[in-house]
C-alpha positions as YAML, in Angstrom:
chain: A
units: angstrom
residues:
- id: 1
  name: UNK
  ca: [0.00, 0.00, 0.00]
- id: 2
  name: UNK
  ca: [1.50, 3.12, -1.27]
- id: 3
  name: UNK
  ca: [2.42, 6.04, 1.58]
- id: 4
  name: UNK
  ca: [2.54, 3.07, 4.38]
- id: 5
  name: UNK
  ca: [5.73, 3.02, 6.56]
- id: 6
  name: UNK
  ca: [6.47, -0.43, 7.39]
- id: 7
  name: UNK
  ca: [4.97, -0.06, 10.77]
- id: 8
  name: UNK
  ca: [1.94, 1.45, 9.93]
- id: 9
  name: UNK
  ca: [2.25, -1.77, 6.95]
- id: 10
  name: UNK
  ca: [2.45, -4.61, 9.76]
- id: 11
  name: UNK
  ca: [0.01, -2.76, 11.84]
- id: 12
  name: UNK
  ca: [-2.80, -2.52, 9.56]
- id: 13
  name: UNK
  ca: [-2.03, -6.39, 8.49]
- id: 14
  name: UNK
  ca: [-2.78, -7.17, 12.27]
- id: 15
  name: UNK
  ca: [-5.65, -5.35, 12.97]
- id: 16
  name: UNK
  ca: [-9.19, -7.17, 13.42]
- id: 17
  name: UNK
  ca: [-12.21, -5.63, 11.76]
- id: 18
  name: UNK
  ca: [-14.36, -5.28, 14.80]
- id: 19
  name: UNK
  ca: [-17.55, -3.96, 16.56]
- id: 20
  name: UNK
  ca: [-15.92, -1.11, 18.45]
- id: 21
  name: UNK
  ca: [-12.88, -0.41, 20.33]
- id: 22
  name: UNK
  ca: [-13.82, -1.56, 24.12]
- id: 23
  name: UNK
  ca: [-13.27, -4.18, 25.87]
- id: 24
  name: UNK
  ca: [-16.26, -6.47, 24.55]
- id: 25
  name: UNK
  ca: [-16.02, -6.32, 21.05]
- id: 26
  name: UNK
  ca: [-16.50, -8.56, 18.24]
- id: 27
  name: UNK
  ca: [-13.79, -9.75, 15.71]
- id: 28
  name: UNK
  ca: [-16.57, -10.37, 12.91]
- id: 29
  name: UNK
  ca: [-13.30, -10.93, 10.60]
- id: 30
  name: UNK
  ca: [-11.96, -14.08, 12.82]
- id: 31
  name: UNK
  ca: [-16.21, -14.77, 12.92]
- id: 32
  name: UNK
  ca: [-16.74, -14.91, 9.65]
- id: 33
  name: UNK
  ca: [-13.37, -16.73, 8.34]
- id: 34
  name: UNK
  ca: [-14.21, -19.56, 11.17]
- id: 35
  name: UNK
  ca: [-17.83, -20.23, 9.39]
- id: 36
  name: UNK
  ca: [-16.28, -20.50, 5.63]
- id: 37
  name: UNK
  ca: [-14.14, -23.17, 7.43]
- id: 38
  name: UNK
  ca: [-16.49, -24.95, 9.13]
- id: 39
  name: UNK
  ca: [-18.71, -24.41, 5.53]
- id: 40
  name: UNK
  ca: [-16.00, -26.23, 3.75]
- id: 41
  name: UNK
  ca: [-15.74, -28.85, 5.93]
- id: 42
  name: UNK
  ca: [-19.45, -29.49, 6.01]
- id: 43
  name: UNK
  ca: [-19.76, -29.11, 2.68]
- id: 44
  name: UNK
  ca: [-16.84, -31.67, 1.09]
- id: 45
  name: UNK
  ca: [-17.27, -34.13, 4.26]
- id: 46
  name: UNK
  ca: [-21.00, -34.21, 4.01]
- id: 47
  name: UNK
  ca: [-20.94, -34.18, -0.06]
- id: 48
  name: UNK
  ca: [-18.54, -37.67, 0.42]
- id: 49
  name: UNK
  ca: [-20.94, -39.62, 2.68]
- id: 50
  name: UNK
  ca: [-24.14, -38.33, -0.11]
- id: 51
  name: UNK
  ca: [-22.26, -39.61, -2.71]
- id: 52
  name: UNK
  ca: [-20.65, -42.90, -0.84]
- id: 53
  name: UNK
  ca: [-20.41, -46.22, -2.71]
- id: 54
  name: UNK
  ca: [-19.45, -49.40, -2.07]
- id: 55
  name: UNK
  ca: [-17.69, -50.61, -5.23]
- id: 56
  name: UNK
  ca: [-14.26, -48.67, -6.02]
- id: 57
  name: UNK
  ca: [-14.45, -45.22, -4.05]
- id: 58
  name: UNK
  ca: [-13.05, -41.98, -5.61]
- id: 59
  name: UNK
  ca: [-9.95, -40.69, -4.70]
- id: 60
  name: UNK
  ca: [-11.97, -37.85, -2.47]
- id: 61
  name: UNK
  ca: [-13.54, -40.50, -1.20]
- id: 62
  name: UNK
  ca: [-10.57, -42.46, -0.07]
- id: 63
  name: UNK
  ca: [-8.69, -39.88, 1.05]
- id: 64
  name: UNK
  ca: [-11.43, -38.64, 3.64]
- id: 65
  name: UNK
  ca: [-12.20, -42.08, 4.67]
- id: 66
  name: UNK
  ca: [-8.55, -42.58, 5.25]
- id: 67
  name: UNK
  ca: [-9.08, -39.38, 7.48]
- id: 68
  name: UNK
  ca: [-11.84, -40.56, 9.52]
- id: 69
  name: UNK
  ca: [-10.28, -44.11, 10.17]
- id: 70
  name: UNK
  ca: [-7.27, -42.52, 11.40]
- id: 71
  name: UNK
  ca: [-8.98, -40.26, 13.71]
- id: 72
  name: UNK
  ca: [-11.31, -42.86, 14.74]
- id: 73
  name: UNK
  ca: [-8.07, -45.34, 15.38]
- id: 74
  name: UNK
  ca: [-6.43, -42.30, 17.49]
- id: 75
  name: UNK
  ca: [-9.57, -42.08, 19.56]
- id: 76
  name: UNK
  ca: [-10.08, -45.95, 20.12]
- id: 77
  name: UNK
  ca: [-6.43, -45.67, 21.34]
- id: 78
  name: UNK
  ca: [-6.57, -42.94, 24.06]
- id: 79
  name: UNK
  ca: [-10.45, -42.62, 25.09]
- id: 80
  name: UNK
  ca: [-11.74, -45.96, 26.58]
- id: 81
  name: UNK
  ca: [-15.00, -44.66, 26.66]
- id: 82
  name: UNK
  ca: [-18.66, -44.61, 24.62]
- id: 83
  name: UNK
  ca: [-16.80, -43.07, 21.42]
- id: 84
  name: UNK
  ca: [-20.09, -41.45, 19.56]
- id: 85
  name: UNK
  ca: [-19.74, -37.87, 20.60]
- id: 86
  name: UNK
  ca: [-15.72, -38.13, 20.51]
- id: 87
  name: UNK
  ca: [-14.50, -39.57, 17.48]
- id: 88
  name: UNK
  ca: [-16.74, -36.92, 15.46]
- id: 89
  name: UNK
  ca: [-15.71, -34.36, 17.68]
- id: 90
  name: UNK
  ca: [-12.16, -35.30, 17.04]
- id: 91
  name: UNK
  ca: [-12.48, -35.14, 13.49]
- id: 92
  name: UNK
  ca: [-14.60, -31.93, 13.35]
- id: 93
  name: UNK
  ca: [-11.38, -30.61, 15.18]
- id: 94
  name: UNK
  ca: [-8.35, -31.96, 13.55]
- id: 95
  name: UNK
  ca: [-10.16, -30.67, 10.00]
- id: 96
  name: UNK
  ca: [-11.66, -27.46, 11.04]
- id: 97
  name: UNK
  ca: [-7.93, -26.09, 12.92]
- id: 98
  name: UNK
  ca: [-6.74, -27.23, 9.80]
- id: 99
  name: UNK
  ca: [-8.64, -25.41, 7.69]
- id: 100
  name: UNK
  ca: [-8.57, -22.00, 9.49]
- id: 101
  name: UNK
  ca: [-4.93, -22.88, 9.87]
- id: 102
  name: UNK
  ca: [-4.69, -22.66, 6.01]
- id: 103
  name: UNK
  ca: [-5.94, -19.54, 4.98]
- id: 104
  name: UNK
  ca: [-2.61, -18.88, 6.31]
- id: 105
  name: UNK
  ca: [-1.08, -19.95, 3.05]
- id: 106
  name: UNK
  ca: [-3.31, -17.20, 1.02]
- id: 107
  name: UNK
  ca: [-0.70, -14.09, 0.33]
- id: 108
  name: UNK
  ca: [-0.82, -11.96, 3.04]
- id: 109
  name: UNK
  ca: [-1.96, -8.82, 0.73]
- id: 110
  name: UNK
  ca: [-4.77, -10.34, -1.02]
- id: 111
  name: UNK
  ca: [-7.50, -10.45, 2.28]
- id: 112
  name: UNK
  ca: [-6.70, -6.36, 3.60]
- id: 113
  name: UNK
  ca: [-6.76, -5.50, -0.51]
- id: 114
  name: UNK
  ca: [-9.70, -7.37, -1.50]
- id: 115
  name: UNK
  ca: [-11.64, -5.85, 1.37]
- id: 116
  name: UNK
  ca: [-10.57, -2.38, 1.18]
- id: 117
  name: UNK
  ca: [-12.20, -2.76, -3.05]
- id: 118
  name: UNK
  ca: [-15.57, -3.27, -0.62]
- id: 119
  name: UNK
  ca: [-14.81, -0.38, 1.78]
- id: 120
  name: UNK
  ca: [-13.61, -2.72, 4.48]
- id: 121
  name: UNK
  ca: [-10.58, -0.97, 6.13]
- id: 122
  name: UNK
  ca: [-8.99, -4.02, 8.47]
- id: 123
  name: UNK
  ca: [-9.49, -7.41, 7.63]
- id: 124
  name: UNK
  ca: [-7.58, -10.88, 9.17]
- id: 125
  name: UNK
  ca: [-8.51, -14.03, 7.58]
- id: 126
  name: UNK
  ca: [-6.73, -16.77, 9.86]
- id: 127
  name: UNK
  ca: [-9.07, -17.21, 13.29]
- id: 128
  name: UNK
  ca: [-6.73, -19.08, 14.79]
- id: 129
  name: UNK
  ca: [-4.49, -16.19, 14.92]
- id: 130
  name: UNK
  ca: [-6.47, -14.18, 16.83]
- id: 131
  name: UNK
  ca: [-6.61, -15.56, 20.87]
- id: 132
  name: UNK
  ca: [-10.46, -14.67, 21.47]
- id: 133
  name: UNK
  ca: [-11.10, -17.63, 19.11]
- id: 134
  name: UNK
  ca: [-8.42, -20.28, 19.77]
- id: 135
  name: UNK
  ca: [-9.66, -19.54, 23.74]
- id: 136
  name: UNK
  ca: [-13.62, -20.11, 22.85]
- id: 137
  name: UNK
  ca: [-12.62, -23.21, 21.15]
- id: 138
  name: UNK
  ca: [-10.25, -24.07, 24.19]
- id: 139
  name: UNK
  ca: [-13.41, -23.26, 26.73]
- id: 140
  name: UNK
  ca: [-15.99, -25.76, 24.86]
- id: 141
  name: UNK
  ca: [-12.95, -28.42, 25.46]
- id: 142
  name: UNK
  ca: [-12.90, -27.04, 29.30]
- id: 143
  name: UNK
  ca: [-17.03, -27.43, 29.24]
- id: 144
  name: UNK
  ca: [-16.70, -31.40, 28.20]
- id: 145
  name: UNK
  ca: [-13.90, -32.12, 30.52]
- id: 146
  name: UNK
  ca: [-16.67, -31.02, 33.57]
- id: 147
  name: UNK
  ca: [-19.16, -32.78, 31.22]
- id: 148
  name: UNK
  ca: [-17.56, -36.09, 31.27]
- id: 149
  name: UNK
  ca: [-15.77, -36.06, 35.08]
- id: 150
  name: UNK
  ca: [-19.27, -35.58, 35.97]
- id: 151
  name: UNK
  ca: [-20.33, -38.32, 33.86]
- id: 152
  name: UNK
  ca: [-18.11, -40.68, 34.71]
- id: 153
  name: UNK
  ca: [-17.51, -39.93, 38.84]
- id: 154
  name: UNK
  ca: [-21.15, -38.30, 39.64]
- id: 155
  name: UNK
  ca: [-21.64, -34.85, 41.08]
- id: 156
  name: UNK
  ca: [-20.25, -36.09, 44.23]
- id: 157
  name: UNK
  ca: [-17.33, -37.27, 42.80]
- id: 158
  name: UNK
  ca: [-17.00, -34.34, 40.82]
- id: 159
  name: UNK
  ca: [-16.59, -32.66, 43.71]
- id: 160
  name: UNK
  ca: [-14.22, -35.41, 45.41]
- id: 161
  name: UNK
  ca: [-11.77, -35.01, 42.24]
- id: 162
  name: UNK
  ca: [-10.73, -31.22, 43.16]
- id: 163
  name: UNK
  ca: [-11.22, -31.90, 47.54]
- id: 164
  name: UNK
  ca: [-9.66, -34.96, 48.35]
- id: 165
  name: UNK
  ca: [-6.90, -35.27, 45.72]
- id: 166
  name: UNK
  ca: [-4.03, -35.31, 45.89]
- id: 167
  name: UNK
  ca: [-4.27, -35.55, 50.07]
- id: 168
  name: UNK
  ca: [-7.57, -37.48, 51.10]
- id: 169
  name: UNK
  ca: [-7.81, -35.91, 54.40]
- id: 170
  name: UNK
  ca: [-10.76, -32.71, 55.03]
- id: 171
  name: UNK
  ca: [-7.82, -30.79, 56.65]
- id: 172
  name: UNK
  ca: [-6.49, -30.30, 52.90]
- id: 173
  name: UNK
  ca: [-9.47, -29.41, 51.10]
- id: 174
  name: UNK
  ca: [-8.23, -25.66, 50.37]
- id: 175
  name: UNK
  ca: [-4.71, -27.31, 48.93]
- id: 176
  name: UNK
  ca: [-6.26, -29.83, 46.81]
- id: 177
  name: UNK
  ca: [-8.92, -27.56, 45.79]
- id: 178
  name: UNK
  ca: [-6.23, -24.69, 44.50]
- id: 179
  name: UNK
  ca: [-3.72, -27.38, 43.23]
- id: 180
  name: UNK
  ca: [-6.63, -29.15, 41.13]
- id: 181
  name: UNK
  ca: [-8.32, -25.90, 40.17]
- id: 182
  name: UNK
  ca: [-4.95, -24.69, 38.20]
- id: 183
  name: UNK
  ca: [-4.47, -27.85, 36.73]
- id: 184
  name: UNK
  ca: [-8.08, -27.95, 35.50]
- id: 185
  name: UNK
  ca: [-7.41, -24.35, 34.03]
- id: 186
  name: UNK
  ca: [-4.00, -24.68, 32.66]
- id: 187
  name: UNK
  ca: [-5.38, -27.65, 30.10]
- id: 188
  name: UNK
  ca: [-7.75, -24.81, 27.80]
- id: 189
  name: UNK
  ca: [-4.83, -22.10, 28.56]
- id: 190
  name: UNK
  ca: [-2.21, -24.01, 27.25]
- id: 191
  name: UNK
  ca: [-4.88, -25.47, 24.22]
- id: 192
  name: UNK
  ca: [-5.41, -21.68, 23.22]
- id: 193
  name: UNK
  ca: [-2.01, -20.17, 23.73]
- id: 194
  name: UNK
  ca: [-0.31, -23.01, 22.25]
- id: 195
  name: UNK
  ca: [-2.61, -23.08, 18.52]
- id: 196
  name: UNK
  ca: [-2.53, -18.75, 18.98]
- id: 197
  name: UNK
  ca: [0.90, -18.59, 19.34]
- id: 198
  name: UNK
  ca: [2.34, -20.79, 16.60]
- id: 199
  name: UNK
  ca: [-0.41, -19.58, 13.83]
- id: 200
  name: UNK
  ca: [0.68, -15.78, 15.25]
- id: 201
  name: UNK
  ca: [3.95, -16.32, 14.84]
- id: 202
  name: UNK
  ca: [3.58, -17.63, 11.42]
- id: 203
  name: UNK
  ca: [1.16, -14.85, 10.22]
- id: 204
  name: UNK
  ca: [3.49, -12.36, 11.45]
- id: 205
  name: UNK
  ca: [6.31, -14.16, 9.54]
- id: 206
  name: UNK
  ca: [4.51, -13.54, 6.35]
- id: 207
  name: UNK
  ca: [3.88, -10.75, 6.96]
- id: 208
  name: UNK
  ca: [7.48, -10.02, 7.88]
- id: 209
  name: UNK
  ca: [8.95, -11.00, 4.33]
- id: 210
  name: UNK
  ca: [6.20, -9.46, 2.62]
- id: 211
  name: UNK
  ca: [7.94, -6.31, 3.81]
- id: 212
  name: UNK
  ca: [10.70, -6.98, 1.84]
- id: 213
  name: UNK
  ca: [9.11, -6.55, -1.46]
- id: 214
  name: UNK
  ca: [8.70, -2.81, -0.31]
- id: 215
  name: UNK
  ca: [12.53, -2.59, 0.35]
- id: 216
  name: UNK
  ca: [14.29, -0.14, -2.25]
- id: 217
  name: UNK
  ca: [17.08, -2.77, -2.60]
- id: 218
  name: UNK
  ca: [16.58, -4.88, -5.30]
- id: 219
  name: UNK
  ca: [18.66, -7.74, -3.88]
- id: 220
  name: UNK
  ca: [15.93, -7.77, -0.79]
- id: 221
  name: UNK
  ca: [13.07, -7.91, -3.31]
- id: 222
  name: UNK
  ca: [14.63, -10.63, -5.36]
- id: 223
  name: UNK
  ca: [15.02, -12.63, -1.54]
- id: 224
  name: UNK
  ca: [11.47, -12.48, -0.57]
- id: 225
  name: UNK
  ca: [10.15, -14.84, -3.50]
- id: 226
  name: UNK
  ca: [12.16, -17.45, -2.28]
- id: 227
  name: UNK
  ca: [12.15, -16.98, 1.59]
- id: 228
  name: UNK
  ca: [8.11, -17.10, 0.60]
- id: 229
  name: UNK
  ca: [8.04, -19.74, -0.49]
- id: 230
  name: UNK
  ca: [10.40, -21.49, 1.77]
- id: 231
  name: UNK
  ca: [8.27, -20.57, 4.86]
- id: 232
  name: UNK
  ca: [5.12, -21.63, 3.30]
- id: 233
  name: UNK
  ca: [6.40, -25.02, 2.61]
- id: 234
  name: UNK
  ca: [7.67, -25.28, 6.11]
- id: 235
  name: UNK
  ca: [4.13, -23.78, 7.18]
- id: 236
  name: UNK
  ca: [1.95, -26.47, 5.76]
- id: 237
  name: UNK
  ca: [4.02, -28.98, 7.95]
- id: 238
  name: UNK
  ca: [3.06, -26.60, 11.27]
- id: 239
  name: UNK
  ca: [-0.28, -26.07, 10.26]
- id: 240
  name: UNK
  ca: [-0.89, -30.23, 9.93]
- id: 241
  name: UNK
  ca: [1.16, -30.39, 13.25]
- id: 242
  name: UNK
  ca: [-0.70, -27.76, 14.99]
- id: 243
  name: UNK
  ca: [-4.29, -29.20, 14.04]
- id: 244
  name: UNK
  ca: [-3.02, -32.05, 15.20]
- id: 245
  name: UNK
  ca: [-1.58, -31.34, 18.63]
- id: 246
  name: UNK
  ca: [-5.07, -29.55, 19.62]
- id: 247
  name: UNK
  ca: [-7.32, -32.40, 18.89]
- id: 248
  name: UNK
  ca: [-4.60, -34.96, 20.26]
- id: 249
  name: UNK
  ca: [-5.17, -32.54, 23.64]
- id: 250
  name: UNK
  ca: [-8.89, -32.82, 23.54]
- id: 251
  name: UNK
  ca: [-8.81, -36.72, 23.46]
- id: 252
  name: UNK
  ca: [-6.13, -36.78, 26.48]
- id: 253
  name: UNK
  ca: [-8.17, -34.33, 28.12]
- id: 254
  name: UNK
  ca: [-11.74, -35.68, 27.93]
- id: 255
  name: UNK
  ca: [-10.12, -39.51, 28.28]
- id: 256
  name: UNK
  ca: [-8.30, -38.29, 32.14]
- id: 257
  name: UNK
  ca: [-11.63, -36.77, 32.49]
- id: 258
  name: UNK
  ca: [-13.44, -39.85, 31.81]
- id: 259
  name: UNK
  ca: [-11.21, -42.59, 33.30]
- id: 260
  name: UNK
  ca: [-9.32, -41.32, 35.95]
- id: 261
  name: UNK
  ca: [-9.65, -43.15, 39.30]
- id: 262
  name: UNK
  ca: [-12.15, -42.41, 42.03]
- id: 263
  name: UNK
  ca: [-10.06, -40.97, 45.21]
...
């Protein structure tokens, strides 16, 4: 963008299109990116199991079956439980992180131009960059965990879990509740920091050589094509890994949640 210092460049490139400038706003950017994902993965996932056959599948076909046994495998692995609500939770994880992972790859210009043709002046298009939505996704995860320790152990055991662990005596109640209470916290906190803090780092990479191509050297112009390109291959690896990682958590999680021992 012509005029632009390169601060005023990297800050524009990281600022949310949102409701106002308090405290409780809403990043309807990171909103509306995280429903095209969740539209494409509806759309191709459900679109296979329409058009399933049993003779010789397509090579869509095969590849998202492939997809879905391998999540389903991870799942028997690590959650002993009932595995109806997991498994497709698992999956609708692993693909949608992915997905909003992946915008990543789009040119970091194209999003912030395209939008200012409409009169938009800010615009982000990778959600999981921006902590308000790697944290609500990390807070449903936090909701189940309660969900199924309450399943499994009963409201009373609930309760035992953060009293009477990890010294069963009454005298200790206030130390095992405070010592349980962090641990129970730290799992979404480290879910949303973790996924935020690799996909921010790699957005502000991008961003980072894309600032070369405004340099006046032509040396450091002719350098950004490849270092582009370099990172983006390295990115699709930390994008897979990163999808991965978070729903790998939310098994763990919900399985110690489910299995662990009465105390």
């Amino acid at each position: 963008m012509a005029g632009q210092t390169t601060a005023d460049y990297i800050g524009h490139h990281l600022s949310f299109l949102k409701t106002g400038d308090g405290f409780w706003n809403v990043h309807l950017d990171t909103l509306f990116f995280s429903l095209v994902a969740g539209a494409i993965f509806l759309f191709f996932f459900s679109r296979v199991a329409k058009n399933a056959t049993d003779g010789v599948p397509g090579k869509f076909q095969c590849f998202v079956e492939m997809i879905v046994e391998w999540v389903d495998g991870l799942v028997k692995d690590n959650f002993h439980g009932t595995r109806e609500v997991v498994a497709p939770l698992a999956l609708t994880v692993f693909c949608w992180v992915f997905i909003m992972n992946a915008i990543d790859l789009i040119p970091v210009d194209y999003p912030p131009q395209f939008a200012a043709l409409l009169g938009i002046d800010y615009l982000r298009a990778v959600p999981t960059a921006d902590i308000s939505a790697t944290l609500g996704m990390a807070i449903c995860v936090f909701c189940l965990i309660i969900f199924y320790t309450i399943k499994s152990k009963g409201f009373s055991g609930f309760v035992k879990e953060y009293t009477l662990h990890p010294f069963n005596h009454w005298a200790f109640i206030p130390v095992n509740f405070v010592l349980e209470i962090v641990t129970l916290l730290a799992k979404p906190i480290s879910l949303a920091f973790r996924l935020f803090g690799n996909m921010y780092a790699g957005e502000l990479i991008f961003i980072l050589i894309a600032v070369m191509y405004m340099a006046d050297n032509f040396l450091l112009q002719a350098l950004g094509l490849p270092l582009h390109l370099a990172w983006a291959i390295f990115h699709i690896l930390v994008i897979t890994l990163q999808a991965f990682i978070f729903m790998m958590l939310t098994i763990v999680y919900l399985s110690i949640a489910y299995n662990k021992a009465d105390h």
